[in-house]
C-alpha positions in Angstrom: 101.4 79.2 120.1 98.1 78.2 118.3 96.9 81.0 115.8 93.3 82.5 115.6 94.2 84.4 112.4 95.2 88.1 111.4 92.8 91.1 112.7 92.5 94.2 112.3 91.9 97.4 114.7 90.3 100.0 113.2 91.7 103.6 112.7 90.5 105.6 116.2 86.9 107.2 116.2 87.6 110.7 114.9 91.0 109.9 113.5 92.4 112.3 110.9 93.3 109.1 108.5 90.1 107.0 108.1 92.3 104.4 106.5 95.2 103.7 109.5 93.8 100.1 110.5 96.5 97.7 111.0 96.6 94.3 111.2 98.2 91.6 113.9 99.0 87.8 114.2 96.5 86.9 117.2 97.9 83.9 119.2 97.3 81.9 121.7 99.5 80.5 124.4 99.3 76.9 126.4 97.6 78.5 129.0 94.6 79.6 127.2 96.1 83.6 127.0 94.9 85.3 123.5 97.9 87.9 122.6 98.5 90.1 119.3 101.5 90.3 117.1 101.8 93.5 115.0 102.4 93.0 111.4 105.2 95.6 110.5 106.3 96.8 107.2 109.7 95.4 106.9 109.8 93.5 109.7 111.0 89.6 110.0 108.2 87.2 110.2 109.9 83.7 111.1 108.5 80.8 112.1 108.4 77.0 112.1 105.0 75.3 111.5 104.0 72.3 113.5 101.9 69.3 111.8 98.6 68.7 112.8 94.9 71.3 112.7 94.0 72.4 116.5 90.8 73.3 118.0 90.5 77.1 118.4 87.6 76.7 121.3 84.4 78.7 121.4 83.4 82.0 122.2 80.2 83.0 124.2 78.5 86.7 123.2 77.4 87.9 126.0 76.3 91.5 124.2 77.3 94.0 121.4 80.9 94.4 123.0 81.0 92.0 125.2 82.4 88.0 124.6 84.7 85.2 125.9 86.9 82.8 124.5 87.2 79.8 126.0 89.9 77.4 125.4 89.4 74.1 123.7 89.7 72.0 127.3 90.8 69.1 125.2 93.3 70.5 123.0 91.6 68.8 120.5 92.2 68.0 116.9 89.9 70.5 115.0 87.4 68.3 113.2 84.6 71.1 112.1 86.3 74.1 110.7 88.7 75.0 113.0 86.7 73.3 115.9 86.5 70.5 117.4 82.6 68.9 117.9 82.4 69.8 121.3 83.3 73.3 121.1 81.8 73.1 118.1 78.1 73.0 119.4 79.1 75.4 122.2 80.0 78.0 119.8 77.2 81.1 120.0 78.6 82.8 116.4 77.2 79.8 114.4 73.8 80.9 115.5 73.3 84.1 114.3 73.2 82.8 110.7 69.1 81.1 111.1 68.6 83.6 113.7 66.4 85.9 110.7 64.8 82.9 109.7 63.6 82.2 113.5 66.2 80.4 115.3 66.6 80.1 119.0 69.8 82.1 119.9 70.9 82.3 123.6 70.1 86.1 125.5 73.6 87.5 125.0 73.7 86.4 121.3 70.4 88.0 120.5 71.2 91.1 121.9 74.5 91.6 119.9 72.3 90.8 116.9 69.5 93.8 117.6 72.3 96.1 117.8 72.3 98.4 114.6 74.0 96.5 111.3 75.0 97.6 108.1 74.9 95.6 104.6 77.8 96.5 102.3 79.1 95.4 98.7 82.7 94.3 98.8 84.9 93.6 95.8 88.3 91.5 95.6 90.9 92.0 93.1 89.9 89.5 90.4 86.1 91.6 90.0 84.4 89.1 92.3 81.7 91.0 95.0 79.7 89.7 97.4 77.0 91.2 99.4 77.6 91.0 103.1 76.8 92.6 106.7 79.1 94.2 109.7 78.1 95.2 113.1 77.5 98.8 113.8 81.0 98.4 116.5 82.3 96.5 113.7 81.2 98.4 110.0 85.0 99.1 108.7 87.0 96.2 110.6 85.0 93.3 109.1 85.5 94.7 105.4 89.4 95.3 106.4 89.6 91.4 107.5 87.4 90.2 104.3 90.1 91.9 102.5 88.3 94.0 100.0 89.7 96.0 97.3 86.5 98.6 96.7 83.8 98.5 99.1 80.5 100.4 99.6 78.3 100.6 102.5 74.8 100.2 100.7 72.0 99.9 103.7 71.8 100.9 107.4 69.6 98.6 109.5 68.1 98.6 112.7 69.5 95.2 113.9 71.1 91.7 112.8 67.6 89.9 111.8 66.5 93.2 109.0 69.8 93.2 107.8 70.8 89.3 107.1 66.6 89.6 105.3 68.2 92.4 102.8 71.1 90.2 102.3 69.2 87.4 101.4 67.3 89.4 99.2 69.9 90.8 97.0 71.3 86.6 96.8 67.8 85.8 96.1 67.1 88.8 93.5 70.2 89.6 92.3 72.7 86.5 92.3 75.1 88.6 94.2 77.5 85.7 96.3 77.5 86.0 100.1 81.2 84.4 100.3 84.2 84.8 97.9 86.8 82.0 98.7 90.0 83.0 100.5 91.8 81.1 97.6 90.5 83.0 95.4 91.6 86.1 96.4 94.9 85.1 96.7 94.9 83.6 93.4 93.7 87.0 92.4 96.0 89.0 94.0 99.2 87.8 91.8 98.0 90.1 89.4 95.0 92.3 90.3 93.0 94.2 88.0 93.0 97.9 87.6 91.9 99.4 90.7 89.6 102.1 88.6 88.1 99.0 87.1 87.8 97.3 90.6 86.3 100.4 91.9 83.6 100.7 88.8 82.6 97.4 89.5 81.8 98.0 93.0 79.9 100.9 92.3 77.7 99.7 89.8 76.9 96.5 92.1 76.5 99.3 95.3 73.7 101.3 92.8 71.7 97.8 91.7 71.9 96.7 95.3 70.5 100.3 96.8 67.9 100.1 93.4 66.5 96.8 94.9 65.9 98.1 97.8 64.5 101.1 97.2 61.8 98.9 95.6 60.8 96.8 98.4 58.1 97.0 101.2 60.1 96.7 104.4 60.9 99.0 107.3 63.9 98.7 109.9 66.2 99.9 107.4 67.3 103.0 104.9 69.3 102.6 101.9 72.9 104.8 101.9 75.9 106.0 99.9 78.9 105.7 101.8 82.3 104.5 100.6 84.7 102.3 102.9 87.8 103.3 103.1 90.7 100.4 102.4 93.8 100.3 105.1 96.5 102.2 103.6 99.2 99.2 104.6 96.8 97.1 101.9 97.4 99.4 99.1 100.5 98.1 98.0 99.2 94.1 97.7 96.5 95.4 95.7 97.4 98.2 93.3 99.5 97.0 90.0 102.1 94.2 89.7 103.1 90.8 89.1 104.0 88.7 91.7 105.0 85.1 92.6 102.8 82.6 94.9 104.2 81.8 97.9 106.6 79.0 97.3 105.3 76.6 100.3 102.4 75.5 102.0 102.0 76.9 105.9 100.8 73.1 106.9 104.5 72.6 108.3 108.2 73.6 108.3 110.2 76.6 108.7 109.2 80.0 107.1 110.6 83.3 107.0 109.6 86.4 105.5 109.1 90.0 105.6 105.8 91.6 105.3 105.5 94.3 103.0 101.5 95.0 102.5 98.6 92.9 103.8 94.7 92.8 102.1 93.0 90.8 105.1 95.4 87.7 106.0 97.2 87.7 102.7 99.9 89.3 102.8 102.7 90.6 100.2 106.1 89.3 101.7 109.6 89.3 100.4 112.0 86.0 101.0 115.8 86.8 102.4 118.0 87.4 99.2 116.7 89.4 95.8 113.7 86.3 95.2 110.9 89.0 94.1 107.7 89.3 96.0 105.5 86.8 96.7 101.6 86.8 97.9 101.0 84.5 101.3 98.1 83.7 102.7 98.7 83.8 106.5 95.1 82.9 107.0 96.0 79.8 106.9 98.0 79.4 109.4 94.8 79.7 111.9 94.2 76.4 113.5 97.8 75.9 113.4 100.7 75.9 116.2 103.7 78.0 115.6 107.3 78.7 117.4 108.8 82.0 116.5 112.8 82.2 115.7 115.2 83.1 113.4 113.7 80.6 110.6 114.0 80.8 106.9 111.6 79.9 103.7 113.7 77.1 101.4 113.3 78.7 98.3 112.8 75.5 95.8 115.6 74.5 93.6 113.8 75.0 90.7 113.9 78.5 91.1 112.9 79.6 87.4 110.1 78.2 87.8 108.6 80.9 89.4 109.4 83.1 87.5 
């Protein structure tokens, strides 16, 4: 099975529990199939890793709700990303990033991108926030799979070209970062900061962010106040605690573990026998091919070293 990553579906429209998203392993078998693994609490994850990066294929939009994923036909190495060239240059997603500053985009691409979008403020547990934007379909699933901490919706636009112009703007204006490296927070998740410091943070970067724009002479869009609300299976990974990096890198062998909390694809796992709890990014496992079983992590000899 070649894996595409951990997503998350979104708590139902109307829902009772705005934070009930829950996240799955999506896969994808020899013949092309895409399929979803739920991520329980408590339940084994095991798995051996084979060597090698794949080619994940391409996907065409063909609207706001509507796409296709088509198989890499080669089975390729991945050489760009997770892609290989030729799915590469087929890929539609990887045009919607010029598409503000007047790039082409195909007809199914541009009308996904003059759907409604929203710009939003996420922050990760080491203080570190970046300024981003969701699709209206999208607007709480894309902050659940960044894996934020605190998060504040801070404009509502009328399509994908107004919205990626604010975001540009706050870069621009007020240095806020458009990307905060996976590794980074995983690194910061070992031992996140107080989440009523995480949370002060994000609203005092929400409040310069809505100040800006406030300020500036463009339609298309209207500044909000709106709080996201974080998956209640993340909570654990990122309230207090110290715990232990994942003892082996998901670029081969045989891994076991249980999943106890998961922040986007990182997830806070325990190892068979009384080892602690560890923080593993299962993000990066996408691009990689997997065979489920009864397998177990090799905790290293040097034990107390971790510790």
């Amino acid at each position: 099975m070649l894996v595409h990553g951990v997503t998350w579906d979104g708590p139902p429209p109307g829902d009772a529990a705005p934070d009930a998203g829950l996240p799955a392993l999506r896969l994808q078998s020899a013949s092309g199939g895409l399929s979803s693994v739920p991520l329980v609490q408590g339940a084994p994850l095991g798995f051996r890793v084979a060597e090698g990066l794949w080619c994940l294929g391409h996907t065409k939009i063909h609207g706001p709700g509507e796409r296709t994923h088509f198989p890499c036909p080669d089975s390729a190495p991945a050489e760009r990303g997770k892609q290989c060239g030729r799915c590469f240059a087929r890929e539609d997603s990887r045009l919607m990033h010029d598409f503000h500053r007047g790039g082409a985009v195909p007809p199914g691409l541009r009308a996904y991108l003059m759907q409604p979008h929203w710009l939003y403020a996420a922050t990760f547990a080491n203080g570190a926030t970046k300024v981003g934007t969701a699709s209206a379909p999208r607007k709480w699933n894309r902050l659940a799979e960044q894996g934020a901490v605190h998060a504040s919706y801070v404009a509502h636009a009328d399509d994908g070209r107004i919205v990626r112009l604010l975001e540009d703007l706050v870069t621009s204006e007020l240095g806020i970062v458009q990307l905060v490296r996976a590794s980074a927070k995983a690194a910061a998740l070992l031992e996140p900061r107080p989440d009523v410091e995480l949370s002060s943070i994000n609203k005092r970067v929400a409040a310069s962010i809505r100040e800006l724009l406030d300020g500036i002479a463009l339609g298309g869009f209207s500044t909000v106040e709106e709080e996201w609300n974080r998956p209640a299976f993340a909570d654990a990974l990122c309230g207090p605690g110290r715990r232990h990096a994942y003892p082996a890198a998901f670029d081969g062998g045989e891994h076991g573990l249980a999943v106890e909390s998961i922040s986007g694809g990182i997830a806070l796992a325990t190892l068979p026998g009384d080892s602690g709890e560890f923080v593993a990014d299962l993000g990066r496992l996408k691009g990689r091919r997997i065979e489920s079983g009864n397998y177990r992590t090799e905790i290293p000899a040097l034990q107390d070293s971790l510790f």
